[in-house]
C-alpha positions as CSV (number, residue, x, y, z in Angstrom):
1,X,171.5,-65.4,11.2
2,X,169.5,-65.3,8.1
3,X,165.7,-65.0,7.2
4,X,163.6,-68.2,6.6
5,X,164.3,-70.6,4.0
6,X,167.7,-69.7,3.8
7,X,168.7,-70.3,7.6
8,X,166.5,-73.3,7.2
9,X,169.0,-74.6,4.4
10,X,172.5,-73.4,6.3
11,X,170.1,-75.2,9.5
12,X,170.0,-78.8,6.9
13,X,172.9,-78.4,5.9
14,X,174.9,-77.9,8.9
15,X,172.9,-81.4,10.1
16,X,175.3,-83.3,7.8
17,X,178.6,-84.8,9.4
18,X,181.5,-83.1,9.2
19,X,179.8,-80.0,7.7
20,X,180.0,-76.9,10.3
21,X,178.4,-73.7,10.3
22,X,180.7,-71.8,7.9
23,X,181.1,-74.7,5.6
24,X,176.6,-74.8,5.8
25,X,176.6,-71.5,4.7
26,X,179.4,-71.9,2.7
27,X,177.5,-75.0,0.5
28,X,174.1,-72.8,0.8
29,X,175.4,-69.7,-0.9
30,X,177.1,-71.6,-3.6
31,X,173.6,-73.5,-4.2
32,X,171.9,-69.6,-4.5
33,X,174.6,-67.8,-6.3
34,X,175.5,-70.3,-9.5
35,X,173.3,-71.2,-11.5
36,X,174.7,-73.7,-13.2
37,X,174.1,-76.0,-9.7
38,X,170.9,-78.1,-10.4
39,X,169.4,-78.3,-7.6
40,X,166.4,-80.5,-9.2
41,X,169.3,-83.1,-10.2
42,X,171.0,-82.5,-6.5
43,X,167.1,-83.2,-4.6
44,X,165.8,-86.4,-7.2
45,X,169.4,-88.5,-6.6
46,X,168.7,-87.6,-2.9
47,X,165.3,-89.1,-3.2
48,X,166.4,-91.9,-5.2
49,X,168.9,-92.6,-3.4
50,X,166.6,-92.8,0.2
51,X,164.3,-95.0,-1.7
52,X,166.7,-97.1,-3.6
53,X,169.2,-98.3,-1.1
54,X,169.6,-100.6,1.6
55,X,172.1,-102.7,3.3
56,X,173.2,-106.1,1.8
57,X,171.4,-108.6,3.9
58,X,174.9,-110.5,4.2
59,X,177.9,-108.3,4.9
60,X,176.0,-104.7,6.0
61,X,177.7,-103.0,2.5
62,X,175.9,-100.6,0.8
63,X,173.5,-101.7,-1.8
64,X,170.6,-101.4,-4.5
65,X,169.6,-105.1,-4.3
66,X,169.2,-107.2,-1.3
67,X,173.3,-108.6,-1.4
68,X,175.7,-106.4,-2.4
69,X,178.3,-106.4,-5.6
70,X,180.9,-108.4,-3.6
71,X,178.8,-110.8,-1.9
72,X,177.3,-111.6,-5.2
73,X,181.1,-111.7,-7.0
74,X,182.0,-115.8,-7.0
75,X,185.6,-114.8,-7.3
76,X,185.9,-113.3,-4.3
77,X,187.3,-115.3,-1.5
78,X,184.9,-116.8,1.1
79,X,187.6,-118.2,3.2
80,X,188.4,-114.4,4.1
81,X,185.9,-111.6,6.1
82,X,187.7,-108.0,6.6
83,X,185.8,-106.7,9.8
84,X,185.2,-102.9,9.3
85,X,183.3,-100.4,10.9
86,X,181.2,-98.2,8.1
87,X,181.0,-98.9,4.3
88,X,183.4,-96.1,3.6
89,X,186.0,-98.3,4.3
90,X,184.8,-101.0,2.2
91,X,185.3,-98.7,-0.5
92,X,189.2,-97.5,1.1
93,X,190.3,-101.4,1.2
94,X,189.0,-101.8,-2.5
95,X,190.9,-98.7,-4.0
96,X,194.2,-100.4,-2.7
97,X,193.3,-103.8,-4.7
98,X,195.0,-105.7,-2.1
99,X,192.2,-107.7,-0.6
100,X,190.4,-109.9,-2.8
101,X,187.7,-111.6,0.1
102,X,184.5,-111.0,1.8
103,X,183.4,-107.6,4.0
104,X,181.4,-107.4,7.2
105,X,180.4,-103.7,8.1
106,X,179.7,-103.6,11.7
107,X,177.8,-100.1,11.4
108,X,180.1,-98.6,14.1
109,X,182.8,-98.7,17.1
110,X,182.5,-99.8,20.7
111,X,182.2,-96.5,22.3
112,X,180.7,-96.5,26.4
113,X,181.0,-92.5,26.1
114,X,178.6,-92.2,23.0
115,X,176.3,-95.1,24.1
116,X,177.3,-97.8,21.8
117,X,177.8,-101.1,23.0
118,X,178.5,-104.8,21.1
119,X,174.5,-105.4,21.1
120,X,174.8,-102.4,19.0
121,X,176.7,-103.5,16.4
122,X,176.5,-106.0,13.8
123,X,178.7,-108.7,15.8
124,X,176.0,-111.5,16.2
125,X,175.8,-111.2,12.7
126,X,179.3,-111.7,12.1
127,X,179.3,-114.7,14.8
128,X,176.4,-116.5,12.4
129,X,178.1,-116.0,9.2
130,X,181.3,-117.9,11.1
131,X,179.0,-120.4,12.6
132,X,179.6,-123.1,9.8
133,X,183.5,-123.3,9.5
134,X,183.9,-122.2,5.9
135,X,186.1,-118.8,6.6
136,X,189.3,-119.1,7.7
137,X,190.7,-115.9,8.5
138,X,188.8,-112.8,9.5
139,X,191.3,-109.8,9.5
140,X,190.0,-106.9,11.7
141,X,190.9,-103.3,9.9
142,X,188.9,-101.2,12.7
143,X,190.1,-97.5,13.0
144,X,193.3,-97.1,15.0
145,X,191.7,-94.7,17.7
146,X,190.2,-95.8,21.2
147,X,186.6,-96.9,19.5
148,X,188.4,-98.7,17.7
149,X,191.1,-100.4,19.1
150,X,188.1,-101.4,21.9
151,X,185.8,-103.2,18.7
152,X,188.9,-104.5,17.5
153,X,190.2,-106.1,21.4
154,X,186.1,-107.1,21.7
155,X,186.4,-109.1,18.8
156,X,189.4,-111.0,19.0
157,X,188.8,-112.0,22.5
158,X,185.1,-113.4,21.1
159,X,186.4,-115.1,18.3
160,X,189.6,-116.4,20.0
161,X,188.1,-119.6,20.4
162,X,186.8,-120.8,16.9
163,X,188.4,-123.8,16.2
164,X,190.1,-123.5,13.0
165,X,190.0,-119.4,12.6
166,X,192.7,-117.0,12.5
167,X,192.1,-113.6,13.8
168,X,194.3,-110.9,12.3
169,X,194.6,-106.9,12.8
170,X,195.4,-104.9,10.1
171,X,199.2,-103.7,10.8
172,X,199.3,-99.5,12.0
173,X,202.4,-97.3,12.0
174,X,204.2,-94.9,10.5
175,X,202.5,-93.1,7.3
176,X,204.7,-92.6,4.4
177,X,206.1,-88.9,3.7
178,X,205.4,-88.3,7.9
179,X,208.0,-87.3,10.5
180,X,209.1,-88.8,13.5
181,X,208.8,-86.1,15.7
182,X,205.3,-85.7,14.5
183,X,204.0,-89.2,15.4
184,X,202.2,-89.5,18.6
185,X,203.3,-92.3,20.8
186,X,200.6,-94.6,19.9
187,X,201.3,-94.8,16.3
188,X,204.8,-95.1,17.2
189,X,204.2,-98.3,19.7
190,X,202.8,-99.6,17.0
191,X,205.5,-99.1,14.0
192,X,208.1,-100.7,16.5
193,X,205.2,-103.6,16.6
194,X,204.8,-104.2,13.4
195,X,208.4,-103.6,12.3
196,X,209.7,-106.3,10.0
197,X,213.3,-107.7,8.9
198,X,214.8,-106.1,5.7
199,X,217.9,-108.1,5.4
């Protein structure tokens, strides 16, 4: 334990997700001991940032103006709505440059344990923007855990039947450079599910 405003910084700090106690005093000693680190720059962008954005009033991305970059992009395809859980993963399916359609963040995961249910999540919203026929495939790329796997089970059995959708999951398996032995059974159901013919 440290006195005053530096426990109260290691005390901030350690607030943030995925940043424990060593890593908060970690981050808060690096802050005091360089002084090179702006911490003027490091607390304006923090303020900026609070004040500046929101989420798109479409898809639930991340966003400076009322839609977001790819709801606003006319080349994207509108017949096409990747179901994901945070923005994060927007920004993970766009690095591969695979996917070329429409986003809907649902802000989250089913999860009973921590609380969350559907009425949490941004499903009506997705149910409205299917409401006039125009999108023809939503692909749900939830995270393969139990959260999950339950958003991603919800959703197919609610959408199941639209007349004229198709509801995909994003294929799971085996990642590349891993070991068998390694894999837990789970992701090894699922490579045998997914498996497809090479001759």
């Amino acid at each position: 334990m440290y006195e005053g405003v530096i426990q109260d910084l290691i005390d901030e700090l350690g607030r943030l997700p995925g940043i424990g106690p060593k890593s908060a005093q970690r981050i808060a000693f690096h802050i005091l001991q360089t002084e090179s680190f702006d911490v003027t720059k490091l607390a304006e962008t923090l303020l900026i940032v609070r004040d500046k954005v929101r989420f798109c009033e479409i898809c639930g991305n991340v966003s400076e103006q009322e839609r977001c970059s790819i709801c606003r992009d006319p080349r994207r395809d509108q017949r096409l709505i990747c179901v994901v859980e945070e923005a994060k993963d927007v920004v993970a399916i766009e690095r591969t440059r695979e996917f070329r359609g429409l986003y809907h963040v649902l802000g989250g995961a089913i999860s009973p344990i921590d609380g969350v249910g559907p009425d949490d999540l941004r499903i009506r919203q997705l149910v409205q923007r299917l409401a006039d026929g125009a999108v023809e495939e939503v692909i749900i790329a939830t995270d393969p855990n139990l959260e999950g796997e339950a958003t991603a089970t919800y959703l197919s059995r609610l959408l199941a039947g639209t007349p004229g959708l198709k509801v995909s999951r994003l294929a799971s398996g085996l990642p590349v450079g891993g070991d068998l032995e390694y894999a837990d059974e789970v992701t090894l159901g699922r490579a045998f599910e997914g498996r497809r013919l090479v001759v």
